[in-house]
C-alpha positions as CSV (number, residue, x, y, z in Angstrom):
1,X,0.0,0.0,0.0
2,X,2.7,2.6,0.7
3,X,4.3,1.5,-2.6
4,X,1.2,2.2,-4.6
5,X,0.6,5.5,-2.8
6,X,4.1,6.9,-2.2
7,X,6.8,5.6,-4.1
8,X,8.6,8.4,-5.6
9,X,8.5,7.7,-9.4
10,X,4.8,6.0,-9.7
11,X,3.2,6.8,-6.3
12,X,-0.6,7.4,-6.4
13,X,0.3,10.5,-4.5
14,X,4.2,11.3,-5.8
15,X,3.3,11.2,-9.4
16,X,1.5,14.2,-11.4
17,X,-2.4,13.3,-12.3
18,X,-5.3,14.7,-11.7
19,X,-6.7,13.6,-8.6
20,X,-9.2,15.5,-6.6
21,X,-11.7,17.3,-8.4
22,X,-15.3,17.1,-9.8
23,X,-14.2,16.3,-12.9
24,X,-14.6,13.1,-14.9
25,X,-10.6,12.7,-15.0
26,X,-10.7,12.9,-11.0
27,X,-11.1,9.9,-8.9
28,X,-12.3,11.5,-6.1
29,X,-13.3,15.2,-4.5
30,X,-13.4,16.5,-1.4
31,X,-14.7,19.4,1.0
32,X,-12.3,22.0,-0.6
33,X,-13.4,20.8,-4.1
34,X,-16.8,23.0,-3.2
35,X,-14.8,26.4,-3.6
36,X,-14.0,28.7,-1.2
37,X,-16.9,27.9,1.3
38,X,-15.1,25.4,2.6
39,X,-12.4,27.6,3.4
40,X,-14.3,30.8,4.6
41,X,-15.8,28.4,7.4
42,X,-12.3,26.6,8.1
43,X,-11.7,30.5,8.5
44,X,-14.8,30.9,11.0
45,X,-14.1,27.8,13.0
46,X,-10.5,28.8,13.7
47,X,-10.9,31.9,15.1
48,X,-13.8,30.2,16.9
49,X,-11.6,27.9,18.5
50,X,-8.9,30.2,19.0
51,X,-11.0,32.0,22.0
52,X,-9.3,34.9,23.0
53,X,-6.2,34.9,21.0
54,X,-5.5,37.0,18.3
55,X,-5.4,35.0,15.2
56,X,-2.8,37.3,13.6
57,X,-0.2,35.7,15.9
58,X,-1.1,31.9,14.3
59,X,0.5,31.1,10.8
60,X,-2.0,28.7,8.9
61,X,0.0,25.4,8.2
62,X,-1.9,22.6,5.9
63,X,-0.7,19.6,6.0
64,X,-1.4,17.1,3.1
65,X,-2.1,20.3,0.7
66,X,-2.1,19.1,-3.2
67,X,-0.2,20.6,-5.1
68,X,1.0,23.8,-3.2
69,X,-3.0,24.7,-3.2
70,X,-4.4,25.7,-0.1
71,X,-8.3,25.6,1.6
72,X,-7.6,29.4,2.0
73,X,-7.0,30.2,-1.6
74,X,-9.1,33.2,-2.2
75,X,-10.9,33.5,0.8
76,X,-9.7,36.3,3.1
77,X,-8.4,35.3,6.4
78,X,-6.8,37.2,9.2
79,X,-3.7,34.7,9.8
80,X,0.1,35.8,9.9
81,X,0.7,33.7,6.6
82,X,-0.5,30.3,5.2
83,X,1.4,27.7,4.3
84,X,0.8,24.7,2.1
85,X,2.5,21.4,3.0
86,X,2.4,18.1,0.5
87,X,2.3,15.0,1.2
88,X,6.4,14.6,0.1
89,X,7.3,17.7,2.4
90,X,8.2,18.4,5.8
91,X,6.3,20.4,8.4
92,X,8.2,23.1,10.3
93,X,6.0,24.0,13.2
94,X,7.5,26.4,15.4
95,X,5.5,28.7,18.2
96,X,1.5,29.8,17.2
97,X,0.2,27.1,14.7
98,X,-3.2,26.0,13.4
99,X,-1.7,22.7,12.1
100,X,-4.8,21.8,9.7
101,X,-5.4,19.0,6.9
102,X,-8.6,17.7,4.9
103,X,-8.2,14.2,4.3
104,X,-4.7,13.7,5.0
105,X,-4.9,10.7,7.3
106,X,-6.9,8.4,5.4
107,X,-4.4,8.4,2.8
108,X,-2.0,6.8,5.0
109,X,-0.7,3.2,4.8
110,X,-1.9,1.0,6.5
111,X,-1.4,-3.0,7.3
112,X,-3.9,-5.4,7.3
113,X,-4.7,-8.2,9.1
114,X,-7.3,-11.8,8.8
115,X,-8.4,-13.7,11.6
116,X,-7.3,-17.4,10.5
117,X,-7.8,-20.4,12.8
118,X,-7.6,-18.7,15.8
119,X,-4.3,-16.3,15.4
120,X,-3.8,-13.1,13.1
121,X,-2.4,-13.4,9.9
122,X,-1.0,-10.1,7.7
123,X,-2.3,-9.9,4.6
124,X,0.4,-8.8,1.8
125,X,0.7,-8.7,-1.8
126,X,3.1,-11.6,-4.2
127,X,3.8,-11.0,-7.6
128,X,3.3,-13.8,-9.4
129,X,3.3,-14.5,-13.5
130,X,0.0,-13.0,-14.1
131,X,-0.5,-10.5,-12.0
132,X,-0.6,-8.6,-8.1
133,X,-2.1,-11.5,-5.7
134,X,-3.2,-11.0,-1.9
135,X,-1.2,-13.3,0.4
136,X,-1.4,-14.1,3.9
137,X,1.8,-14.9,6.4
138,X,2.6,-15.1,10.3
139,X,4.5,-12.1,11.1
140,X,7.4,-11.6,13.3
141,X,6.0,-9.4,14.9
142,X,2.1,-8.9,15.7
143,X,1.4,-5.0,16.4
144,X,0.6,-4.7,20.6
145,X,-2.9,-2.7,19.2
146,X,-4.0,-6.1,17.7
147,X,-6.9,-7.6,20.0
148,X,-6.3,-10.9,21.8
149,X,-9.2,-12.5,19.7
150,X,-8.9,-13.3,15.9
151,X,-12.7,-14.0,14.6
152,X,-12.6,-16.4,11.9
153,X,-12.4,-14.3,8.0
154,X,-12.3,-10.8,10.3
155,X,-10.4,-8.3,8.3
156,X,-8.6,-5.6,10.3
157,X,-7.3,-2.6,8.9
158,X,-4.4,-1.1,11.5
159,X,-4.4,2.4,10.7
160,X,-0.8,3.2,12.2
161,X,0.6,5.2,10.3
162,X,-1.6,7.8,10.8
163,X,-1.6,7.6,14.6
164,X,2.1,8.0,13.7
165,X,1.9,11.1,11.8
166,X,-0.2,12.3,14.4
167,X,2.6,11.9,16.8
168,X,4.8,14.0,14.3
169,X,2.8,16.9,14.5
170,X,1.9,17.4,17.8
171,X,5.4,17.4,18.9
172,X,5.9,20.5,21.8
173,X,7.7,22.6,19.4
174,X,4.1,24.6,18.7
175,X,1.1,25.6,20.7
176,X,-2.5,26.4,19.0
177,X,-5.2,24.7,17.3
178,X,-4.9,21.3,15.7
179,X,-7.6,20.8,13.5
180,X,-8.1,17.6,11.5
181,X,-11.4,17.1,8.7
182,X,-11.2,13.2,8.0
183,X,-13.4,9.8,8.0
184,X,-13.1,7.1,11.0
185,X,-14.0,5.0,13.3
186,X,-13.3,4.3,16.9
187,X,-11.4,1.3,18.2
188,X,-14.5,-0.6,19.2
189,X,-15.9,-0.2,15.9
190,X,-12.7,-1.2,13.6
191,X,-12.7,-4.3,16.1
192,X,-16.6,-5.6,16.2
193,X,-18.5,-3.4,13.2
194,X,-15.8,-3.9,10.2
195,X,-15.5,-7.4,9.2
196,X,-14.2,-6.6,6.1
197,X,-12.0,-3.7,6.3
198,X,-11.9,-0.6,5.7
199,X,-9.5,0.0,2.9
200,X,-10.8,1.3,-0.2
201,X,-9.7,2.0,-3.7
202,X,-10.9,5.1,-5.5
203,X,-10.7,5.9,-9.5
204,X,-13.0,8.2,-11.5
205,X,-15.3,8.4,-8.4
206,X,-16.1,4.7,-8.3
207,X,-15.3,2.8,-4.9
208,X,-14.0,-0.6,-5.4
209,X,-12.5,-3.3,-3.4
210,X,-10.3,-4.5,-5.5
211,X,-7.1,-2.7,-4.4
212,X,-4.6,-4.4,-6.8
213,X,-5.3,-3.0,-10.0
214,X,-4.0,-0.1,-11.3
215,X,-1.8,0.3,-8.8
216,X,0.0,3.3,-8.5
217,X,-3.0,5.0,-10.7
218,X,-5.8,4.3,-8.3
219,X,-6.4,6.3,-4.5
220,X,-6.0,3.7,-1.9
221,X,-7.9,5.0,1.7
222,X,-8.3,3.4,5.0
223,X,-10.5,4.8,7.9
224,X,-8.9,6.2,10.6
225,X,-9.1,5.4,14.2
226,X,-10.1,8.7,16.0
227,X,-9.1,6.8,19.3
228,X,-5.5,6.6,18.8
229,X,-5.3,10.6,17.5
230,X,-6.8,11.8,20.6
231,X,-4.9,10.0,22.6
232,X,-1.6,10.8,20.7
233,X,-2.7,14.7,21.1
234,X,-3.9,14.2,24.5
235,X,-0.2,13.0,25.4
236,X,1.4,15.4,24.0
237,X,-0.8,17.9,26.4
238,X,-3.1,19.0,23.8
239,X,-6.8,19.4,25.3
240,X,-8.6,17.2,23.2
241,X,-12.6,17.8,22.3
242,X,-14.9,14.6,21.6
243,X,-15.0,14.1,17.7
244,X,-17.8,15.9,15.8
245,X,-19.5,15.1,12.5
246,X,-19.0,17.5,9.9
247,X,-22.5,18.7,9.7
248,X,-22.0,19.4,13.8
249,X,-18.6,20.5,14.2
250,X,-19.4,23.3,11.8
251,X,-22.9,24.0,13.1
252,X,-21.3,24.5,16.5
253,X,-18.3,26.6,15.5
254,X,-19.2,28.8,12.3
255,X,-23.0,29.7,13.2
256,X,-22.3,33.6,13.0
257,X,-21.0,33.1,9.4
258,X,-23.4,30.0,8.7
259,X,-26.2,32.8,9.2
260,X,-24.4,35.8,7.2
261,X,-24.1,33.2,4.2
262,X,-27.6,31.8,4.5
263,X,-28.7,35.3,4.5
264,X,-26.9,36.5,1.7
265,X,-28.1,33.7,-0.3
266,X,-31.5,33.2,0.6
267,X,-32.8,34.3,-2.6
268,X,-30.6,33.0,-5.0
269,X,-29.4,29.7,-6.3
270,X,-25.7,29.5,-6.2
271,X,-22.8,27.2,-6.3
272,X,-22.1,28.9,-3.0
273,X,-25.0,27.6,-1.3
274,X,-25.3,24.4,-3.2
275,X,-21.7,23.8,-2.1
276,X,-22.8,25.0,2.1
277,X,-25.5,22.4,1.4
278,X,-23.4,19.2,0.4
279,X,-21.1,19.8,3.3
280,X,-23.5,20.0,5.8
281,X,-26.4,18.0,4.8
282,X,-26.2,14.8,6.3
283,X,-27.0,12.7,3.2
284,X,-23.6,14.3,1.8
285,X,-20.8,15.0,3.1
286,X,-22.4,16.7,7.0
287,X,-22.1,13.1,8.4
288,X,-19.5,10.8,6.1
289,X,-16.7,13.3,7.5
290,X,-16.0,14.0,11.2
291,X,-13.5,16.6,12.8
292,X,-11.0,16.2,15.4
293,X,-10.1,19.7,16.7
294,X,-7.0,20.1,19.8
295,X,-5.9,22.9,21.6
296,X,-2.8,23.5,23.4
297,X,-1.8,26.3,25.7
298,X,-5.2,28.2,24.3
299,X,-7.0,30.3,27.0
């Protein structure tokens, strides 16, 4: 999987295509692919969170950010300076941050495991004359997060690296807001609800489960655990709300600007208020997303 996504020459993510969008060429789109809606209540919820600070202080970092664009492109915003992050780059954070990302950590590798005969099993990949073929082995090594019980023909998708990148970033070289737009689960629900996984493949905005075609030229997503983030930014002294759907997290933070926007399209049929509609309504995207927000040393 982190071949397929991230290997340098013919990564999913490393290579130049056209991947996020609402176009026909795209595989998939996301909350920024709306226009600057998105962005104006990323905007809102910041400050929002920020309580009493002056967001002038706080540079804007966005992690995961394709291709140098930002949320915040052309929407106004009152931050010291925004800076977009890719995938292949490294973060500096460095005193008042809003470290923020939009589906960053479900495009993280993952490993996967089968319940077989009473013991875990990894699941890999062979290449054999004809073609990519799953394969199952023992490990060396089972990862401690693995549960004691191995149902027979359960799939379990280990989300790690992400709990690992999460880990990165809330290192104590920053204080602010830690703000995080993604899909997942909670522990108890990737270990009784899932029994096939999680992992997905994406291409032209079909889902599939077949994960080992195209590879390289296909998006590969697993859900996160929202568990193991908290409890990363919760060690790292990071005061940690309970996650929030989209639809609510927004609701919650942005409702001065949720109103303004309402009002000023009330009238009118726009892509503005189409777009504020398909990321709150909970058919859309209002309840596939959820948001884990942090803050640290924020009074």
């Amino acid at each position: 999987m982190e071949l397929a996504l991230y290997q340098p020459e013919a990564g999913y993510y490393t290579s130049r295509r056209s991947r996020v969008g609402l176009s026909d060429q795209s595989d998939f789109f996301t909350a920024s692919s709306l226009g600057p809606i998105f962005g104006e209540l990323v905007v809102a919820a910041c400050i929002h969170l920020l309580r009493n600070q002056d967001p002038a202080e706080f540079k804007f970092i966005e992690i995961g950010a394709e291709e140098g664009r930002s949320v915040l492109d052309h929407v106004s915003h009152p931050f010291a300076a925004v800076v977009p992050v890719s995938v292949t780059q490294s973060a500096e954070l460095s005193g008042p941050c809003i470290v923020f990302s939009n589906e960053l950590f479900d495009a993280q590798p993952c490993r996967r495991f089968i319940g077989r005969g009473g013991a875990w099993r990894e699941l890999g990949v062979e290449l054999q004359e004809d073609g990519l073929h799953e394969s199952e082995r023992l490990p060396l090594e089972l990862p401690p997060q693995l549960p004691t019980e191995a149902p027979e023909g359960y799939h379990l998708d280990l989300p790690l690296r992400a709990a690992q990148m999460t880990e990165q970033l809330a290192s104590p070289s920053w204080h602010g807001l830690f703000l995080a737009f993604d899909y997942g689960k909670s522990w108890r629900e990737l270990v009784e609800a899932t029994p096939q996984g999680t992992v997905r493949a994406y291409h032209q905005h079909k889902q599939s489960n077949d994960l080992l075609i195209r590879a390289g030229e296909q998006d590969l997503t697993c859900h996160v655990c929202w568990d193991w983030l908290q409890s990363a930014l919760d060690k790292h002294g990071f005061c940690v709300a309970p996650i929030a759907s989209q639809e609510a997290f927004l609701v919650k933070n942005t409702a001065q600007t949720l109103a303004r926007i309402m009002q000023e399209e009330a009238s009118s049929v726009s892509p503005r208020k189409s777009g504020l509609l398909q990321l709150l309504h909970p058919s859309s995207l209002g309840q596939k997303f959820q948001v884990l927000s942090a803050t640290r040393n924020v009074s």
